[in-house]
ROVEXKE-857702 format. One record per residue: residue in one letter; x, y, z of N, C-alpha, C in turn; residue number from 1. Coordinates in Angstrom, 2 decimals. Atoms other than C-alpha are relative to their C-alpha. Example, Ala and Ser with C-alpha at 12.3 -4.5 7.8 and 13.67 -1.06 7.14 Angstrom:
% ROVEXKE-857702
<residu->a n_c1->0.89 n_c2->-1.19 n_c3->0.00 ca_c1->12.30 ca_c2->-4.50 ca_c3->7.80 c_c1->0.90 c_c2->1.20 c_c3->0.00 num->1> $
<residu->s n_c1->-0.82 n_c2->-1.19 n_c3->-0.06 ca_c1->13.67 ca_c2->-1.06 ca_c3->7.14 c_c1->-0.77 c_c2->1.09 c_c3->0.73 num->2> $
% end
This chain:
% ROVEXKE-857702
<residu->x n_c1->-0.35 n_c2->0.61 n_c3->-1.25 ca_c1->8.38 ca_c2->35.45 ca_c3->-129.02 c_c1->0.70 c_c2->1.03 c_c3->0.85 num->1> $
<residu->x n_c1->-0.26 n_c2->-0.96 n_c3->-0.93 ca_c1->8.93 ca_c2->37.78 ca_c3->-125.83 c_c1->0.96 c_c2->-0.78 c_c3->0.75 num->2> $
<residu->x n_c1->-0.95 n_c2->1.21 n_c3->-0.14 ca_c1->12.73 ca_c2->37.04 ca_c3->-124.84 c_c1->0.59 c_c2->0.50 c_c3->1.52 num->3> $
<residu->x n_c1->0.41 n_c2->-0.55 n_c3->-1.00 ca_c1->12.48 ca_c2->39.33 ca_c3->-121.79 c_c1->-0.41 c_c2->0.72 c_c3->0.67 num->4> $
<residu->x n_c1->1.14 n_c2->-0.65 n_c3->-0.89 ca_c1->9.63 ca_c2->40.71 ca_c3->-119.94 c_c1->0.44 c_c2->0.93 c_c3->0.96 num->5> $
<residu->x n_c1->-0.20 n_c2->-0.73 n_c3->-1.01 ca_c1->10.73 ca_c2->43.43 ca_c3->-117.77 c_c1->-0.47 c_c2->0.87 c_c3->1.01 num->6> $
<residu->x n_c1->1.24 n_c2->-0.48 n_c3->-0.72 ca_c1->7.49 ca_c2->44.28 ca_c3->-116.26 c_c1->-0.81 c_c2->-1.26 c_c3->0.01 num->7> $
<residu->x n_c1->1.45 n_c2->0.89 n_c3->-0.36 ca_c1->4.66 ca_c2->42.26 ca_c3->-114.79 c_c1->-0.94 c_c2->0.51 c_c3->-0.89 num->8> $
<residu->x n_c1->1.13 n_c2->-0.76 n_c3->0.87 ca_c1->1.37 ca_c2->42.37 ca_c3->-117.30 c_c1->-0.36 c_c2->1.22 c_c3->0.90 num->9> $
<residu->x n_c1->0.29 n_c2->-1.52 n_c3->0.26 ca_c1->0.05 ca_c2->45.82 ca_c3->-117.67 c_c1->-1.41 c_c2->-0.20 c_c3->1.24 num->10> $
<residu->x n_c1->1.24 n_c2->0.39 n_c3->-0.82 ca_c1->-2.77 ca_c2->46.34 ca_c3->-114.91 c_c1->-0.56 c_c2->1.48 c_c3->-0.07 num->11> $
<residu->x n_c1->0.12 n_c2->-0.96 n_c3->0.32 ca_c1->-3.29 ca_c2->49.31 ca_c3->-116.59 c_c1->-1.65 c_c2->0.10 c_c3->-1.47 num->12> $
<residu->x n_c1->0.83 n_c2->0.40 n_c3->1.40 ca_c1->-6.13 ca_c2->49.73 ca_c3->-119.81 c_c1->1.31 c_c2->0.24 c_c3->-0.52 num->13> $
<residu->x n_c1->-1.14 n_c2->0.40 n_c3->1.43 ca_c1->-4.19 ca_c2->48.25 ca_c3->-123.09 c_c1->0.39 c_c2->1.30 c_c3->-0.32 num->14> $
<residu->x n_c1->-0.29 n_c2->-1.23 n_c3->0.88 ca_c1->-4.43 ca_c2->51.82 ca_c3->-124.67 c_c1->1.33 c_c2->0.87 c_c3->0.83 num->15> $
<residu->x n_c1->-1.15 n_c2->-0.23 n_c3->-0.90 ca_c1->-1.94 ca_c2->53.16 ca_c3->-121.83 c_c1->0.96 c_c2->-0.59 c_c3->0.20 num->16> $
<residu->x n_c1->-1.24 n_c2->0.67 n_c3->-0.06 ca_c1->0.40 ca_c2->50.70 ca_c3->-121.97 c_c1->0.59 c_c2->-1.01 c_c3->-1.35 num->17> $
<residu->x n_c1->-0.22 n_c2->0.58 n_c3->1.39 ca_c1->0.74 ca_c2->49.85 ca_c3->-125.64 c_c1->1.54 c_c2->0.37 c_c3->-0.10 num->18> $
<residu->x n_c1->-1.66 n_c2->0.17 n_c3->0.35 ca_c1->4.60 ca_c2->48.73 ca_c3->-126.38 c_c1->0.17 c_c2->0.35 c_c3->-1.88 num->19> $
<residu->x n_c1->-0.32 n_c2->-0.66 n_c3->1.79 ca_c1->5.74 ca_c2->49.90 ca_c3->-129.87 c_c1->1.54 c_c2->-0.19 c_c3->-0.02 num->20> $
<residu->x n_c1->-1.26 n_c2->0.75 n_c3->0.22 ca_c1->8.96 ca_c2->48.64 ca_c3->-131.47 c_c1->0.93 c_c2->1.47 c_c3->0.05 num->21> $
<residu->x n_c1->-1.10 n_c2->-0.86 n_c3->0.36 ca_c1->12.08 ca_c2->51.11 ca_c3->-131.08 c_c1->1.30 c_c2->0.15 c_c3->-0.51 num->22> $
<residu->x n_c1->-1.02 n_c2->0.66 n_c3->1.11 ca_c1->14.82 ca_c2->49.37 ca_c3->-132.38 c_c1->-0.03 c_c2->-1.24 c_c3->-1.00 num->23> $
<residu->x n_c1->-0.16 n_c2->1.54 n_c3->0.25 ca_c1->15.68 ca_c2->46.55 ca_c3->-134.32 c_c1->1.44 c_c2->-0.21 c_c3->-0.50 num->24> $
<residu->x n_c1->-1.02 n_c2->-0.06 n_c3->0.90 ca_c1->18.66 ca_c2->45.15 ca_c3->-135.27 c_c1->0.92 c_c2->-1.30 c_c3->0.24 num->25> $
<residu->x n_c1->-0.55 n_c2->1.68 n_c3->0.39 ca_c1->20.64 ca_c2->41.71 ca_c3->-136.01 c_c1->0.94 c_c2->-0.85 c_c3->1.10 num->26> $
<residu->x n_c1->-0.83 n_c2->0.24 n_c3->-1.07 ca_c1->22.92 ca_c2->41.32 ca_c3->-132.75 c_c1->-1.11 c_c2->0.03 c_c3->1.05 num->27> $
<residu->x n_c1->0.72 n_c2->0.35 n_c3->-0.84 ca_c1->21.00 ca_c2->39.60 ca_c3->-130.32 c_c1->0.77 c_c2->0.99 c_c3->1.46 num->28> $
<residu->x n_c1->-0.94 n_c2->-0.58 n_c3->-1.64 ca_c1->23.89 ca_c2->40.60 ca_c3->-127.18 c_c1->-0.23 c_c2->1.69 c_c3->0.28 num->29> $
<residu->x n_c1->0.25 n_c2->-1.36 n_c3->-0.62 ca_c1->23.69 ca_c2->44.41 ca_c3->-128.26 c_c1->-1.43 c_c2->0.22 c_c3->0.11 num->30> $
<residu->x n_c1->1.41 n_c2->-0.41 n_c3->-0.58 ca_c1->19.85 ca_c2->44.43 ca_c3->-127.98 c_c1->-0.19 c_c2->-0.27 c_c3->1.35 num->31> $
<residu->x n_c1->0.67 n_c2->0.35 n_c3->-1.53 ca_c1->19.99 ca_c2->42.99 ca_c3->-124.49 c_c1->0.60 c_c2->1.32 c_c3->0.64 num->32> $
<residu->x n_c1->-0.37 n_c2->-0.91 n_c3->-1.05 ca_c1->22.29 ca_c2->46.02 ca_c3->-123.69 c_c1->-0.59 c_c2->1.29 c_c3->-0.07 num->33> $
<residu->x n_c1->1.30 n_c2->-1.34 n_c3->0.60 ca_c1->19.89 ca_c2->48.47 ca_c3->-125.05 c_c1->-1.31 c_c2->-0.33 c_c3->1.40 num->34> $
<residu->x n_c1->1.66 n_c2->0.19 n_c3->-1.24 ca_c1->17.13 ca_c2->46.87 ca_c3->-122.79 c_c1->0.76 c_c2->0.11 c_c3->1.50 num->35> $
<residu->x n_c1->-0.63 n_c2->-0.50 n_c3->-1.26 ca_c1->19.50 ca_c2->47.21 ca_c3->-119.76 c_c1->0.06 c_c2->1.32 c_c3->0.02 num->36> $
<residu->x n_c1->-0.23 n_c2->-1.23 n_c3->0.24 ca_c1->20.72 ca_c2->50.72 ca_c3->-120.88 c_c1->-1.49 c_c2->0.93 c_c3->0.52 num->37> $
<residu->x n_c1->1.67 n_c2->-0.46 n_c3->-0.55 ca_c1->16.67 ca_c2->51.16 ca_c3->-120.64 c_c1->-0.49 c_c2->0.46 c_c3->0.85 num->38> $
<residu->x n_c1->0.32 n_c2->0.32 n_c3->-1.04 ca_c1->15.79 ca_c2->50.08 ca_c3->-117.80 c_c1->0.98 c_c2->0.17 c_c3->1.23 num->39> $
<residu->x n_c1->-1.10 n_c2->-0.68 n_c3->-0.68 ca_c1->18.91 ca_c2->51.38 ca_c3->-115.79 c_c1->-0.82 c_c2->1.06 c_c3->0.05 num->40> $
<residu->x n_c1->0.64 n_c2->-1.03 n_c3->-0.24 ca_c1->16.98 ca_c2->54.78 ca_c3->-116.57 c_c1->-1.69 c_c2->-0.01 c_c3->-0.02 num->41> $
<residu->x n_c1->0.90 n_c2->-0.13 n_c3->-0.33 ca_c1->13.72 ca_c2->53.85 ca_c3->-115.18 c_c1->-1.12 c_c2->-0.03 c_c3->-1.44 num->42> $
<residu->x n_c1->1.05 n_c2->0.20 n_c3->1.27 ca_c1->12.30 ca_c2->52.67 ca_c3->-119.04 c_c1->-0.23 c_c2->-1.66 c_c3->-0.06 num->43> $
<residu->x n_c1->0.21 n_c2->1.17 n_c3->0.14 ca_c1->10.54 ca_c2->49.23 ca_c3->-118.99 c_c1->0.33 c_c2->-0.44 c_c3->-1.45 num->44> $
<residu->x n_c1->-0.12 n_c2->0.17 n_c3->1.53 ca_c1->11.58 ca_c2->47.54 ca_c3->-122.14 c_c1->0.09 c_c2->-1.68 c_c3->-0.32 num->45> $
<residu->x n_c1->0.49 n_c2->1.50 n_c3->0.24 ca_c1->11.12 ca_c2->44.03 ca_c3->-123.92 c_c1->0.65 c_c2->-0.17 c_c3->-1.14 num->46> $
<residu->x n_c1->-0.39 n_c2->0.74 n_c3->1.10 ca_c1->12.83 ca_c2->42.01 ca_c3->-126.66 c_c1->-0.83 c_c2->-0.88 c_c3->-0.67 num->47> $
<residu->x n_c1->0.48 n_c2->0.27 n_c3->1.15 ca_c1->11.22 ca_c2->40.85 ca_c3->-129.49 c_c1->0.58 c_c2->-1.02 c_c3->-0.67 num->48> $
<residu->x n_c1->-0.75 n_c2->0.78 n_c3->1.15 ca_c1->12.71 ca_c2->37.88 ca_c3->-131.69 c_c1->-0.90 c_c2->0.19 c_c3->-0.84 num->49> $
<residu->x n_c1->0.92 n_c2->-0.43 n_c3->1.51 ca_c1->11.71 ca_c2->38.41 ca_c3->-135.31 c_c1->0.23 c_c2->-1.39 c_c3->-0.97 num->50> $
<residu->x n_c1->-0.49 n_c2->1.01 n_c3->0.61 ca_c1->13.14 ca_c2->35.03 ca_c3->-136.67 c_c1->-0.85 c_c2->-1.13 c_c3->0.15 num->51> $
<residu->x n_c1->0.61 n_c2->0.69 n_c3->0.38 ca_c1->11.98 ca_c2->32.22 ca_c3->-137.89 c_c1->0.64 c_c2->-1.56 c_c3->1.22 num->52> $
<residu->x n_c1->-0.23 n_c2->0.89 n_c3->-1.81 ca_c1->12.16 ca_c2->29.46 ca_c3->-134.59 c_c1->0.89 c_c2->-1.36 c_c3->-0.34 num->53> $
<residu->x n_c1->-0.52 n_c2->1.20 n_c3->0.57 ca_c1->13.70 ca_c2->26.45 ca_c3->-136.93 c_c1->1.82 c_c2->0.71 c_c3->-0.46 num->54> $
<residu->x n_c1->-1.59 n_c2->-0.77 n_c3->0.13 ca_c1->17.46 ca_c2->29.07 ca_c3->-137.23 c_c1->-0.49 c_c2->1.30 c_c3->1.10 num->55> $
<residu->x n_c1->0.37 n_c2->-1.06 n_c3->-1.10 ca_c1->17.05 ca_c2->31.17 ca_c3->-133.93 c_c1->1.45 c_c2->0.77 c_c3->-0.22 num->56> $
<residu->x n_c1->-1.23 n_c2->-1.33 n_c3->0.08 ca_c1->20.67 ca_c2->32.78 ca_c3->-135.05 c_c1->-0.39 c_c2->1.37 c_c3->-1.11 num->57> $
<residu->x n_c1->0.69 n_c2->-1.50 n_c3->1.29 ca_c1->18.67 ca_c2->34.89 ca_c3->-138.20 c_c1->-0.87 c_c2->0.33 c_c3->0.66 num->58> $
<residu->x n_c1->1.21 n_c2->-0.61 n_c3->-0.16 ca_c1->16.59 ca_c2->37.46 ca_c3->-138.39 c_c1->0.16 c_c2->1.12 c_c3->1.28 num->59> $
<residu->x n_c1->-0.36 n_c2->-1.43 n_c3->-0.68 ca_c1->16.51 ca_c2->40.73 ca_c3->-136.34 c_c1->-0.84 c_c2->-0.43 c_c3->1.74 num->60> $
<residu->x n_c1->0.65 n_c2->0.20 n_c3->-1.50 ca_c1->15.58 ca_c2->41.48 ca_c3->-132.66 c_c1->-0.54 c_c2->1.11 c_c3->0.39 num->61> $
<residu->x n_c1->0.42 n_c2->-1.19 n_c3->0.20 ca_c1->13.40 ca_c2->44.27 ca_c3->-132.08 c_c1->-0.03 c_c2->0.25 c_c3->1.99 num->62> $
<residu->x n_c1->0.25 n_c2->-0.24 n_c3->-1.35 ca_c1->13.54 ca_c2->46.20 ca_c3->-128.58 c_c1->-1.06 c_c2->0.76 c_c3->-0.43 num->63> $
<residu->x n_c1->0.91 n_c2->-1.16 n_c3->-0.14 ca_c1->10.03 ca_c2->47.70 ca_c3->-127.51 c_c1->-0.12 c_c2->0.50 c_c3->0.95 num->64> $
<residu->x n_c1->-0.07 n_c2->-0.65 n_c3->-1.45 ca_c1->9.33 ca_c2->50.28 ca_c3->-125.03 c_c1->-1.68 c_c2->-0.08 c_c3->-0.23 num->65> $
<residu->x n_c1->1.78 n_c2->-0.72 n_c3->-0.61 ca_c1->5.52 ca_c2->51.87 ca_c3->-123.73 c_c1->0.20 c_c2->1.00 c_c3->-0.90 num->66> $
<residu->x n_c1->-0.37 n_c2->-1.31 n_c3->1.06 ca_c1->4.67 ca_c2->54.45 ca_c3->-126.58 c_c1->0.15 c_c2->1.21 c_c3->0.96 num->67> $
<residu->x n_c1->-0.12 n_c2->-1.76 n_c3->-0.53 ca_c1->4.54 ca_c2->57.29 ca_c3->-123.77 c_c1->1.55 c_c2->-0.19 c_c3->0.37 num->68> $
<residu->x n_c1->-1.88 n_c2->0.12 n_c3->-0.03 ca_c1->8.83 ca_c2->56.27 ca_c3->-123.37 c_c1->0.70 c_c2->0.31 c_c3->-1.05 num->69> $
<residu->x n_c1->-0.58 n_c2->0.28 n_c3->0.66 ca_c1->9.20 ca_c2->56.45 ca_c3->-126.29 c_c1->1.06 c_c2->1.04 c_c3->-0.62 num->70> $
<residu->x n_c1->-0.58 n_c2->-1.61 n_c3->0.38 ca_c1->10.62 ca_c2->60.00 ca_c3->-127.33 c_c1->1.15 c_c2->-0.42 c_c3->1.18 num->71> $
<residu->x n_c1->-1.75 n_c2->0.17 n_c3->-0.96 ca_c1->13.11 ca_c2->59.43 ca_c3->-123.97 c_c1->0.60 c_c2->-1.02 c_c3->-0.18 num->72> $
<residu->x n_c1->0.05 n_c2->1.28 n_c3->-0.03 ca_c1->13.45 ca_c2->56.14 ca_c3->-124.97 c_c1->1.28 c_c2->0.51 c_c3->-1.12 num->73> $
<residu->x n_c1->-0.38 n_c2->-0.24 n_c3->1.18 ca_c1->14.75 ca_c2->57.20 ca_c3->-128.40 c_c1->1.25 c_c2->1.38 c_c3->0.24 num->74> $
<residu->x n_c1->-1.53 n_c2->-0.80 n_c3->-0.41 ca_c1->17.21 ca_c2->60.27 ca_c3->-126.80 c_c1->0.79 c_c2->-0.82 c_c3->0.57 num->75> $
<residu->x n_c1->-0.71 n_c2->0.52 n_c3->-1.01 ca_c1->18.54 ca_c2->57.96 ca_c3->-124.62 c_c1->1.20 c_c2->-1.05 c_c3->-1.07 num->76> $
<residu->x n_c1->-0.65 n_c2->0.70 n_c3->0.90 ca_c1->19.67 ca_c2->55.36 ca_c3->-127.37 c_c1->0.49 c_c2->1.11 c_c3->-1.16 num->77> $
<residu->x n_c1->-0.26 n_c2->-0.76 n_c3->1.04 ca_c1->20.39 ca_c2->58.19 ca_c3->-130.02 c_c1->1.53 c_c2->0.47 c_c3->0.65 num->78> $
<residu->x n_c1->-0.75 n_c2->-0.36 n_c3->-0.21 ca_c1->22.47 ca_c2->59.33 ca_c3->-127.40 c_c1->1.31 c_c2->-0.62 c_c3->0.85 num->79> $
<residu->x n_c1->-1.22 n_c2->1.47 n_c3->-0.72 ca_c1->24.85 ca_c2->56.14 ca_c3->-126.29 c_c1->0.56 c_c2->-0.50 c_c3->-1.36 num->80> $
<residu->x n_c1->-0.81 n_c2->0.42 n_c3->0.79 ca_c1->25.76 ca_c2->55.99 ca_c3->-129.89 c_c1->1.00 c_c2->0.86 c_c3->-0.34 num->81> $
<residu->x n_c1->-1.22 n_c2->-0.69 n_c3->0.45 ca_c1->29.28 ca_c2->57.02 ca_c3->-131.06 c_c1->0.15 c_c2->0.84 c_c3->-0.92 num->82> $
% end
């Protein structure tokens, strides 16, 4: 389940705009600030729920970017951690 879209569909071919998971991880609040953090620097990015829909508090939350983001995608978060 896509928990927010931060692009209009792709009007692109699929193969160019294929999303690929770059994080994941159990705190719903800090994944939303990862997808802000993102998208502040000009990276479209999307949340993922990974949980099972009958306990929406389990289960991980995966942020994905566009695989061609993904390398800046991945300095950018490597480099906002402490």
């Amino acid at each position: 389940m896509l928990l927010h879209p931060s692009t209009p569909p792709p009007e692109t071919a699929p193969d160019q705009r294929a999303w690929i998971r770059l994080i994941s991880m159990a705190d719903r609040v800090r994944a939303a600030l990862v997808v802000g953090m993102l998208e502040a620097h000009d990276i479209p990015a999307l949340l993922m729920a990974m949980q099972p829909s009958a306990y929406p508090m389990m289960g991980d939350v995966s942020v994905l970017v566009e695989r061609h983001n993904l390398l800046k995608a991945r300095h950018l978060t490597n480099a906002s951690q402490p």
